[in-house]
N, C-alpha and C positions, 0 to 999 in steps of 0.2 A: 504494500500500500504506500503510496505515493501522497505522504500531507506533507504541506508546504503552510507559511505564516505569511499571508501577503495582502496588501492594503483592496479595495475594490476597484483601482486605480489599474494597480498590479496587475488584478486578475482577469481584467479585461483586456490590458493588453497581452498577457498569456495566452488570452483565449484567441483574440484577435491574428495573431500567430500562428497558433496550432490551425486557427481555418485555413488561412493560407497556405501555410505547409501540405497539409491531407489535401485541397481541392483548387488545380488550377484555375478555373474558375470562380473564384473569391477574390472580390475589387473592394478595394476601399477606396473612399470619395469624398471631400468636402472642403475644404475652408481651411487652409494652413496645417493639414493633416501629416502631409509629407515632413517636410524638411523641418519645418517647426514642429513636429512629433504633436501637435494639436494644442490649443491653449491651455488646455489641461493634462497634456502629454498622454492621451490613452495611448495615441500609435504612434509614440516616442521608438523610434529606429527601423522601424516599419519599415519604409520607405529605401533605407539603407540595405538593408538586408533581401527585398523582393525588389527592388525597381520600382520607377516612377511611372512603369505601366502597370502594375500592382496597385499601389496605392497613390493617389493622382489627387494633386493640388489644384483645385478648380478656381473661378472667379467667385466673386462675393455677388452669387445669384441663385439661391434657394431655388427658386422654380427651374431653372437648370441645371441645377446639381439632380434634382429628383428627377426630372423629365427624361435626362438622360439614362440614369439610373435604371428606368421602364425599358428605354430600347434597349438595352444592355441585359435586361431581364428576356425581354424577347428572341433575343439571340443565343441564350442560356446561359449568359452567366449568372453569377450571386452576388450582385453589389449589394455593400454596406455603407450605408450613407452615414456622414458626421452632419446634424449641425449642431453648428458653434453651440449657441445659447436659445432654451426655450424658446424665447420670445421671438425668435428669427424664425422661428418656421411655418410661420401666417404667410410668407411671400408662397410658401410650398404648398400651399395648404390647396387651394385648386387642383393642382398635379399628385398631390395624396387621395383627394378624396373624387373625385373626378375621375382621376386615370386609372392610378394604381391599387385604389380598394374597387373597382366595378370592373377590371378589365378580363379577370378572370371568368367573371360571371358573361359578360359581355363576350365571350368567345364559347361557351356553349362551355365550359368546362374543358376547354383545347389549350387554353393558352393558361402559363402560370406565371407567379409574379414572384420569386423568391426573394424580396428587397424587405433588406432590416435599415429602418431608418433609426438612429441613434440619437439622444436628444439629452444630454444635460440639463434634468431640471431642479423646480422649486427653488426655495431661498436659505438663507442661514448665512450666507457665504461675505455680505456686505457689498450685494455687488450693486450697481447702476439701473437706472430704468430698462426694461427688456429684457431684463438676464438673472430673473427670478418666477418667473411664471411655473403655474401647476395648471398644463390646458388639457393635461388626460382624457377627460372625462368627449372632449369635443372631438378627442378619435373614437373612444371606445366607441360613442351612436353612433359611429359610420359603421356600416353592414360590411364584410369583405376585409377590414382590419384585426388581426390581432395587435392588442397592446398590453405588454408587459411592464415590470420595474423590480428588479431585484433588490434586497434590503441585507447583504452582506457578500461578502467575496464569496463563498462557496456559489450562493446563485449567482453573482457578474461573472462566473466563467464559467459556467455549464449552460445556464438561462441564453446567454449570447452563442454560444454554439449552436442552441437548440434550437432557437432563432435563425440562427444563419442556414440550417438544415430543412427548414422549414418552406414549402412551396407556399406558403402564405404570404404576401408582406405581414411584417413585423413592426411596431411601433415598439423600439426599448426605449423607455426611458429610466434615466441615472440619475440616482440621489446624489446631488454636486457634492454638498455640503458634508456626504457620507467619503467621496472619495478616497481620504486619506483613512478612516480607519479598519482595524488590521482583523483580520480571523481567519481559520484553518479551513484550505481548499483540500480534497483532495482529488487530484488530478487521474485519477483511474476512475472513480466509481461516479456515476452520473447520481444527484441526492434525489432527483421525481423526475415524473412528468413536466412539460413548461408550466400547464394552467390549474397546475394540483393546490391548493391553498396546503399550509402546512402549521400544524401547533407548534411554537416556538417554546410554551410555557403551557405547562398543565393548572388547569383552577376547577374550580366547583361554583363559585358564588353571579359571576359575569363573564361573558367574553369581551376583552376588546380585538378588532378586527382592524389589523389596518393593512399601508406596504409601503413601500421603500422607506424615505428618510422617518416615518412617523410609527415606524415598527422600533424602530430603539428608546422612543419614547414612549412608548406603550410599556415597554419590558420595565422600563423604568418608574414606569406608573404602577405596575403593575409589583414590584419590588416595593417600592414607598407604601404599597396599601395592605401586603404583607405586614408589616411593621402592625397594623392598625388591628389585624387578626382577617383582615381580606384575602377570601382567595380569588385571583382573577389569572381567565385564561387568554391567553393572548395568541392570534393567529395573523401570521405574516400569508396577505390574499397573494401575494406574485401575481396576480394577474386580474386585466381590471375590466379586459373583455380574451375570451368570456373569463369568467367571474364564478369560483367553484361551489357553488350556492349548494353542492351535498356535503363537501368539506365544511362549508358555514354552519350548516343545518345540525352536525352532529353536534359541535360545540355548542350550538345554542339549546338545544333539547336537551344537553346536561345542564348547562348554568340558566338558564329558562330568561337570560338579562343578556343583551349585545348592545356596546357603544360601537360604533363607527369614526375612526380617526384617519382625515385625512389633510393635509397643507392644503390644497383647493379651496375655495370658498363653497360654502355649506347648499348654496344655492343651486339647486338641480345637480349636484354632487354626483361623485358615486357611491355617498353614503345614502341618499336617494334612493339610488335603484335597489341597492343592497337590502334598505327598509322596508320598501314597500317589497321584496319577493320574498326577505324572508319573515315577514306580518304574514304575508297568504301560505307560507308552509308552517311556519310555527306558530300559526293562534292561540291554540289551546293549550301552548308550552310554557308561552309567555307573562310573566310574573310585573314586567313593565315593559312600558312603549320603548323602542328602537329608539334612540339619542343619538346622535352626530355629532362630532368637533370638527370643526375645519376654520379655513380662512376665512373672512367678511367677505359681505359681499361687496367690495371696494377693489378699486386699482391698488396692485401692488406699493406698499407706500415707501417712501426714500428708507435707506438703509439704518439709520439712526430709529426706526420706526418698526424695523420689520421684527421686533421679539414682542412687541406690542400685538403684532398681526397674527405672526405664526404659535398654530396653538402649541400651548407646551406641557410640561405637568402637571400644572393649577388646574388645568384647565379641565385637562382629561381627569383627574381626579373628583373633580368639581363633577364631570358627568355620571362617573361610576359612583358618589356618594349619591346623585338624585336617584342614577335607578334602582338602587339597594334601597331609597327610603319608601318606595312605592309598595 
């Protein structure tokens, strides 16, 4: 067995690697990916090591980064698209939702669309307008997307292979703010399935459900409420379409109580959908209503601002004492 100690940074570019290695076919693509190894260095030497027809430094033009991406899928390769920052990928956003979530459908089930689009999001990070958004939930309701978000290194490098292997397009997105910390990959044994939800922490009393950066805060909410004689179970979703609503279901039919925690704003969320499907499986399980935490419904606010916005421990703590008091 092969465990290795590496940041989620690390292990994407591990993984980003090993695609390339095992399948000539596998293109990397975007915004100072090559030779700058990316602003946040996922495909740090990449570039060096396959060639810059490998991994290709495009213009600062989102809808043609992806559009190409599509013919390049048509032709059968596996391009993996970078962009930069969240907020940049509204220029793409036509060419994702338009082209490459209907084209498959669109060809009778003939044509497939292998393209992982990768997307550093959410906040924590102190960064500038644009380059803290949580727009998930605005791919997950496109029909013909999967979208993902892994919430430690063992999933950023199996979840992005599993992705890259996948005739789907792929929406990964990346907890920014998560990138540098550390946990045990191990690089032989695949840990699930891509869209398997997984219990992180065993409880009795609540679940909280979340995924990427707001599953470490859960753990930790969830540690803090121990203190207090709370048991709470906490489940990391990895994925946000689909969405493992039988994995959700077992947990909440033990603890008969689920908060939903996610950075996005709480408004048409995907603590939302999560509520209302599982209110119609677990009615008669449930002890209190389905609660959410997430972000305001407001613009992203300046950085001096954003621990005001993004929910944190208070917060989710705050939600697990209302539904125990019901």
């Amino acid at each position: 067995m092969a465990v290795e100690k590496m940041s989620i940074a690390k292990a994407l570019n591990e993984s980003l690697r090993k695609a390339l290695e095992q399948d000539p076919k596998v293109l990397i693509m975007g915004e100072d990916v090559g030779k700058l190894g990316g602003v946040f260095r996922i495909t740090d030497g990449l570039q060096k090591d396959f060639g810059e027809e490998r991994v290709i430094d495009t213009p600062l033009a989102e809808s043609g980064i992806v559009g190409t991406a599509i013919g390049l899928a048509l032709r059968g390769y596996r391009p993996v698209v970078e962009i930069q920052f969240d907020g940049f990928v509204f220029p793409a956003y036509d060419q994702i939702v338009t082209q490459l979530a209907k084209m498959h459908a669109r060809a009778l089930g003939k044509v497939k669309m292998p393209v992982v689009v990768r997307i550093p999001y959410a906040g924590g990070i102190g960064a500038v307008e644009h380059h803290s958004e949580s727009p998930e939930t605005l791919f997950a309701h496109v029909p013909g997307l999967k979208v993902v978000s892994p919430s430690n290194a063992s999933d950023a490098y199996w979840m992005l292979q599993q992705a890259i292997l996948s005739d789907d397009p792929v929406i990964f997105f990346e907890p920014k703010r998560r990138y540098w910390d550390k946990g045990e990959v191990d690089t032989e044994a695949i840990p699930g399935e891509l869209h398997k939800a997984r219990v992180t922490r065993e409880g009795s009393d609540i679940t909280l459900a979340a995924y990427g950066p707001m599953v470490k805060v859960c753990m930790e909410a969830a540690a803090a409420a121990a203190e207090e004689g709370k048991s709470v179970e906490v489940v990391d979703l990895r994925s946000m379409s689909p969405i493992d609503f039988d994995g959700l279901q077992v947990s909440v039919e033990k603890t008969r109580r689920l908060v939903v925690v996610h950075e996005a704003p709480v408004f048409l969320g995907t603590g939302a959908e999560i509520a209302a499907r599982i209110t119609e499986r677990c009615f008669y399980h449930l002890e209190a209503p389905v609660l959410r935490v997430g972000g305001f419904h407001a613009p992203y606010p300046p950085a001096r601002l954003e621990d005001e916005y993004l929910p944190g421990l208070d917060r989710v703590l705050d939600a697990v004492d209302r539904s125990l008091a019901y």
